[in-house]
NUKEMI-16725 format. One line per 5 residues: their letters; for each residue x, y, z of C-alpha. Coordinates in steps of 0.001 Angstrom, whole numbers, plus 500000, padded with zeros to 6 digits. Example, Ala and Ser with C-alpha at 12.3 -4.5 7.8 and 13.67 -1.06 7.14 Angstrom:
REM NUKEMI-16725
as = 512300:495500:507800  513670:498940:507140
END
This chain:
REM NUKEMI-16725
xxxxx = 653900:256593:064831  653229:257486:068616  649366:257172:069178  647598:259299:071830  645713:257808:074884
xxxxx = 642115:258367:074829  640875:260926:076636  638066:260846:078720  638688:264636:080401  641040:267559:080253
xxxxx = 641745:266179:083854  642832:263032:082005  645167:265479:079649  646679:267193:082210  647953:264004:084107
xxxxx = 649548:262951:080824  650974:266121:080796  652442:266488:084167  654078:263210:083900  656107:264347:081280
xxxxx = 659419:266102:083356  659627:269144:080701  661711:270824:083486  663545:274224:081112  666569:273632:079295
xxxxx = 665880:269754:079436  664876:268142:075996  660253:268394:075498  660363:266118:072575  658029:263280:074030
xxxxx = 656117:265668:075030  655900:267728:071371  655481:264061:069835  652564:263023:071921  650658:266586:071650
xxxxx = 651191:266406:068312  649620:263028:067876  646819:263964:069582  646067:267210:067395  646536:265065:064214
xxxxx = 643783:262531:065166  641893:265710:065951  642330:266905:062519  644733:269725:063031  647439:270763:060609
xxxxx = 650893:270247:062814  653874:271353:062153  657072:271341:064516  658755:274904:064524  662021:276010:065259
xxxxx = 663134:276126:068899  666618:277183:070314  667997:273585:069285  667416:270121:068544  666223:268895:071236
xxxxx = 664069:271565:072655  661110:272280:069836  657490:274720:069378  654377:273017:068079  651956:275043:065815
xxxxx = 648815:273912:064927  645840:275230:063125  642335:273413:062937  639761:275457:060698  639842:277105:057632
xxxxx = 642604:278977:056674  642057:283113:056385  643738:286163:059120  640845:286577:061093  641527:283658:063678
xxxxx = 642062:283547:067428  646183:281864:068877  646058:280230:071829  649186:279977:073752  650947:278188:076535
xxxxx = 654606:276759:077049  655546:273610:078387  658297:273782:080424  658000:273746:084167  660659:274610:087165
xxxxx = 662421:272359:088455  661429:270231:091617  664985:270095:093534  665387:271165:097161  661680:271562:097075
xxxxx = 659415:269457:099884  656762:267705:098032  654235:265339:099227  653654:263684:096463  655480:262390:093077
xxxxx = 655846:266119:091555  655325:264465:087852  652490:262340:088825  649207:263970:089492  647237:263474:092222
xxxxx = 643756:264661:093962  643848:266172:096547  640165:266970:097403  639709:268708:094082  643304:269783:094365
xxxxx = 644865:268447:090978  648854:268533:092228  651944:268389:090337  654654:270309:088616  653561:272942:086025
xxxxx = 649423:271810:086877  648797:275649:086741  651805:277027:085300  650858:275935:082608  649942:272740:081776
xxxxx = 646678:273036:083020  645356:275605:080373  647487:273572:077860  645468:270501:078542  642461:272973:077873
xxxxx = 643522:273502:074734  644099:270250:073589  640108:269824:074637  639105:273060:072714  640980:272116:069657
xxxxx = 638967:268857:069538  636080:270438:070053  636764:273097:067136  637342:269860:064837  633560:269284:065487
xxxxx = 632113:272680:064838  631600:273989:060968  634656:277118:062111  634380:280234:059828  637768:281487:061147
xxxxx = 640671:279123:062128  642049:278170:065856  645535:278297:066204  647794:276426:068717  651138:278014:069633
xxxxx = 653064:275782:072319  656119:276731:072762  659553:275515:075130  661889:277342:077898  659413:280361:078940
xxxxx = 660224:280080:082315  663971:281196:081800  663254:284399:079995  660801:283371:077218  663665:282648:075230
xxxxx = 662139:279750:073270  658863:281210:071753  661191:283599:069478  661964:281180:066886  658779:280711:066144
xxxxx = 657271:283903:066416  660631:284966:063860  659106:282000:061605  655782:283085:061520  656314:286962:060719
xxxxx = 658743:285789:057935  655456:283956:056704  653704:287389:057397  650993:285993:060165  647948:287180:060599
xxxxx = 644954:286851:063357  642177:288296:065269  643688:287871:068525  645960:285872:071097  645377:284801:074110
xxxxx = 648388:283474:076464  646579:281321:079092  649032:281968:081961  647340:281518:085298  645056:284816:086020
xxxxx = 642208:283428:087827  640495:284054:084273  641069:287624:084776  641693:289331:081675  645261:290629:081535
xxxxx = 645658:293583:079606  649450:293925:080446  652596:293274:082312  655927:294407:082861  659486:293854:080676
xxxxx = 662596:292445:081762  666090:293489:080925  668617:290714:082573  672261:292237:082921  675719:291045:083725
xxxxx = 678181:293403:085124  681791:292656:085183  684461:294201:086864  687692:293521:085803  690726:294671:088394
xxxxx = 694351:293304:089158  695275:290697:092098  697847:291820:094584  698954:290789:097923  696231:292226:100890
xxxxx = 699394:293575:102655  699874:295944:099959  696288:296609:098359  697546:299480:096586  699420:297735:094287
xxxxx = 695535:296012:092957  692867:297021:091656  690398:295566:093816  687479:294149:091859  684962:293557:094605
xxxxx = 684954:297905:095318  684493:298063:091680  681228:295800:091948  680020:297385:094979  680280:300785:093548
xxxxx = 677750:299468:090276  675777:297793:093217  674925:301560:094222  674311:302557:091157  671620:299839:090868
xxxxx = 670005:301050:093709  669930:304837:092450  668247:303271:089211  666151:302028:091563  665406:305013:093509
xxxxx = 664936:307050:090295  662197:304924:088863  659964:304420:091993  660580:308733:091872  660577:310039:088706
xxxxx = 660397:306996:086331  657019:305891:084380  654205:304963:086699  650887:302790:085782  648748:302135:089133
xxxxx = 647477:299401:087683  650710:297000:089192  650818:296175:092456  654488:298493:091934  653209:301089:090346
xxxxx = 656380:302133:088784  659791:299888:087461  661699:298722:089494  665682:296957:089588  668232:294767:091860
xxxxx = 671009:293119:091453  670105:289105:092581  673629:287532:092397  677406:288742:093164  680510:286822:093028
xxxxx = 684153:287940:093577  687538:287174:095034  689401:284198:095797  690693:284359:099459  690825:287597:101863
xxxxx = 694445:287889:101615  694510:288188:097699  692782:291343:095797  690089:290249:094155  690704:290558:090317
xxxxx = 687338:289886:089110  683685:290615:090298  680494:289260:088444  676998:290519:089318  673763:289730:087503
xxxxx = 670691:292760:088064  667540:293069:086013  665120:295688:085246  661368:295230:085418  659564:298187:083671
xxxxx = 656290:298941:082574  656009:299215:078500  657099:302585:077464  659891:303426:080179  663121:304156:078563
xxxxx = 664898:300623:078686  667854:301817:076564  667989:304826:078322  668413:302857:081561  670991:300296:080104
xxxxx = 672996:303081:078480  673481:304859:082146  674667:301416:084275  676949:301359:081023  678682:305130:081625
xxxxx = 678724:304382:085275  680679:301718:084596  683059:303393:082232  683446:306117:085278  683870:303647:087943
xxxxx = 686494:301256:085961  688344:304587:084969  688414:306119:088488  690091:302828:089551  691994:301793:087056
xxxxx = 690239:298850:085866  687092:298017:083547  683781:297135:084036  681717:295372:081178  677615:295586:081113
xxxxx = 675864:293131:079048  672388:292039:077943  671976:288263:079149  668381:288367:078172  665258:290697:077836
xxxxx = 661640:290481:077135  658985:293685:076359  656378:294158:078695  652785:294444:076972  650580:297138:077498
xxxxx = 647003:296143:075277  644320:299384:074867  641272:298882:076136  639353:298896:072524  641425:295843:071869
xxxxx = 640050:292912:069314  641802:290745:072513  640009:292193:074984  636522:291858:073637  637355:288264:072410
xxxxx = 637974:287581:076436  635412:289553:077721  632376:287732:075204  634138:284085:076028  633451:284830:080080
xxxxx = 636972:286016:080651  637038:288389:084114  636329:292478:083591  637805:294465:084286  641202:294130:083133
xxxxx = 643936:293888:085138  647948:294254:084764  650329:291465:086188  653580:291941:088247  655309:288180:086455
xxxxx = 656313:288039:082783  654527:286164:080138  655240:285665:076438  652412:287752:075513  654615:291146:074838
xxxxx = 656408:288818:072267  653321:288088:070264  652414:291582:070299  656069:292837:069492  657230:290104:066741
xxxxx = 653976:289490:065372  651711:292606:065849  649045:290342:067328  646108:291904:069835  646953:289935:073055
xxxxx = 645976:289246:076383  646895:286817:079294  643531:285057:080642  644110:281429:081865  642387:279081:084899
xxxxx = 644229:279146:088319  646303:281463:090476  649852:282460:089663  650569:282193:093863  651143:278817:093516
xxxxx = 653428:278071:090448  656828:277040:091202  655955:276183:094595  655980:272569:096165  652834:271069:095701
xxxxx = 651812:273340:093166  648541:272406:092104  644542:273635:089732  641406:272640:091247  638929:270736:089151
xxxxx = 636506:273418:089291  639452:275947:088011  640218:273555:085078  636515:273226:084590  636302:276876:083882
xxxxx = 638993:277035:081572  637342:274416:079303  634336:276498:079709  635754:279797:078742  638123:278506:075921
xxxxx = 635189:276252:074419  633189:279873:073934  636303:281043:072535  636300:278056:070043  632257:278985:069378
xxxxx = 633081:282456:068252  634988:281274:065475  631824:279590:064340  630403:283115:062984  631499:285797:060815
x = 634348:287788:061651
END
C-alpha cells in the first residue's frame, strides 16, 4: 500500500501536491492514492467515488461520528495546464519566493486542499460531536463536469449535512454566490459551390454570422432588461460567442460553420428561456437560407445564490470567514452541491482568484496560514452540539 510522507506543515502538503501534474482531463490517480493514504492513517473512512472514467476519480472521506448535522469541505484537484505559459520556475515544483509559495494550482486549489488534509488530522484528535466530510473531486476547471458523479452518488444515498464550504480562492471572503454557465455549440450547415457562382451555395459562414448577431442581442437584452444583482462586478448576465470556424478556401462556399458561445447568468434568469430563443433564431436563419443550423448544450453549471440566514453563512462567519458576503464573477462547484444535494453552501478559501491560471501562480505563507486557521475553527465547531 502507498504510505504518506510525514508532514511537518500544510506548506509541506501543498508541495506534495503541486508536484503531482493533475493538469484536467489527464489521469489524478497518484494523486487520489496518496490523499487517500494520508486520510486513512488519519483515521478517516475513504472511499473512491465515481468520476467521469477510470482514470479520472473523487475521494470522499468522513472523520467523526456519523449523523446529518456535519460540515463538507470541498476542493478539486485539477489544475490548467502550463503550455505557452512563461514560468520562472518548475510549474510542478514549489518554490519560495519571499513568502510567495509558487506553482501550478498553489491557490487554485491545492492550497486550501492541503488545508484540509491538516484540518482532517486535526479533527481525528478532537472528541467531534458532528462528522467532517472531505469531498475532492477531478476536472472542475473544464466545466465542473467531474464533481457530478459523486454528488449523483451521494443523493442516491440521500446525504445529509449542516453545511458546505467550497474553498475556492476568496481572500477568505465569504461567498454567498456566483453566476451559471450554459456552454453552446452552434452549427450551421449550408452547401459548397464554386465562389464564381455563390448562388448556387448556401454559404455557411453568413449563416454563422447572422447567430453571431443574435448573440450579441442576447447580450444587449440582458445587460437591459435581463435579471440584475449589484452584487457582481456585471451586475446583470451576460453572453459571447469565444470561437468560430468555417470554410475551406475563399474560392469555395463554405458548407459548414461551427461557433461555441456561453451564457453567464445570475441564479434565477431564465436559462431555458435564453437557449430556447438562439434555438428559433436558428430555425429562422437556416430556413431563410436554405440550410440548418443546430444549437446544442456542450456543458452547463447553476450559479448559486445562498440567503443570508444561511446555516453556511453563519458556519463561515463564527470560523473567521470575511463579512460581509460577497458574490463572485468565476464559477465554482458550489451551485452543484446546493442543486444535487440541497446542501447550504458557500465559497470561502485562502488566496486571490487574480492569480490562478496565470504563470507563476502562487499563496503566500501567511494566506495558507489563515486557511489552516479558519478551517481548524471550522473543525472546533463540530466539537459541540449541533
Amino acid at each position: 500500500m502507498l504510505k504518506p510522507l510525514p508532514m511537518s506543515s500544510t506548506i509541506d502538503t501543498l508541495a506534495a501536491l503541486v508536484a503531482f501534474p493533475t493538469v484536467s482531463r489527464t489521469s489524478n490517480r497518484d494523486l487520489m492514492a496518496w490523499v487517500a493514504a494520508r486520510l486513512s492513517a488519519a483515521g478517516a473512512e475513504v472511499r473512491t467515488m465515481p468520476g467521469t472514467d477510470a482514470d479520472r476519480i473523487n475521494l470522499w472521506a468522513t472523520i467523526g461520528p456519523p449523523g446529518p448535522g456535519g460540515v463538507v469541505l470541498s476542493a478539486h484537484v485539477d489544475v490548467v495546464p502550463v503550455a505557452g505559459q512563461a514560468w520562472s520556475s518548475d510549474p510542478f515544483r514549489l518554490a519560495d519566493r519571499g513568502g510567495r509559495l509558487q506553482g501550478r494550482g498553489a491557490v487554485d486549489m491545492k492550497g486550501f486542499l492541503a488545508g484540509m488534509l491538516s484540518a482532517a488530522e486535526l479533527a481525528a484528535t478532537l472528541p467531534l460531536r458532528r462528522p467532517l466530510h472531505l469531498a475532492i473531486s477531478h476536472d472542475e476547471e473544464i466545466g465542473c463536469v467531474g464533481v457530478r458523479p459523486m454528488l449523483a452518488a451521494l443523493a442516491a444515498e440521500r446525504f445529509l449535512a449542516a453545511a458546505c464550504i467550497v474553498g475556492e480562492p476568496t481572500g477568505l471572503r465569504i461567498g454567498a454566490g456566483h453566476k451559471g454557465k450554459v456552454a453552446l455549440r452552434v452549427d450551421a450547415r449550408g452547401r459548397a459551390a464554386h465562389s464564381a457562382n455563390p448562388g448556387l451555395g448556401v454559404n455557411a459562414i453568413g449563416m454563422g454570422a447572422a447567430m453571431v448577431a443574435e448573440v450579441e442581442a442576447v447580450a444587449a437584452w440582458l445587460a437591459e432588461e435581463g435579471l440584475r444583482d449589484d452584487a457582481y462586478t456585471v451586475p446583470h448576465g451576460t453572453a459571447q460567442v469565444g470561437t468560430i470556424l468555417g470554410g475551406v478556401a475563399l474560392n469555395i462556399v463554405p458548407a459548414e460553420c461551427t461557433l461555441a458561445a456561453e451564457f453567464r447568468l445570475p441564479a434565477g434568469e431564465d436559462e431555458a428561456g435564453l437557449v430556447r430563443r438562439l434555438e428559433a433564431a436558428a430555425t429562422s436563419v437556416g430556413a431563410a437560407r436554405g440550410g440548418e443550423i443546430l444549437v446544442t448544450i456542450t456543458n452547463a453549471y447553476p450559479g448559486l445564490a445562498e440567503p443570508l440566514n444561511s446555516p453556511a453563512i453563519r458556519l463561515a462567519a463564527s470560523a473567521g470567514g470575511l463579512m460581509p458576503v460577497t458574490k463572485l464573477d468565476f464559477g465554482t462547484e458550489g451551485g452543484l452541491f446546493r442543486e444535487m444535494l440541497g446542501l447550504p453552501t458557500v465559497i470561502c478559501g485562502p488566496g486571490s482568484i487574480d492569480r490562478a491560471h496565470k504563470p507563476d501562480e502562487y499563496i503566500t505563507r501567511d494566506e495558507l496560514a489563515a486557511g489552516d486557521a479558519f478551517l481548524a475553527a471550522v473543525v472546533r465547531g463540530l466539537t459541540a452540539e449541533g
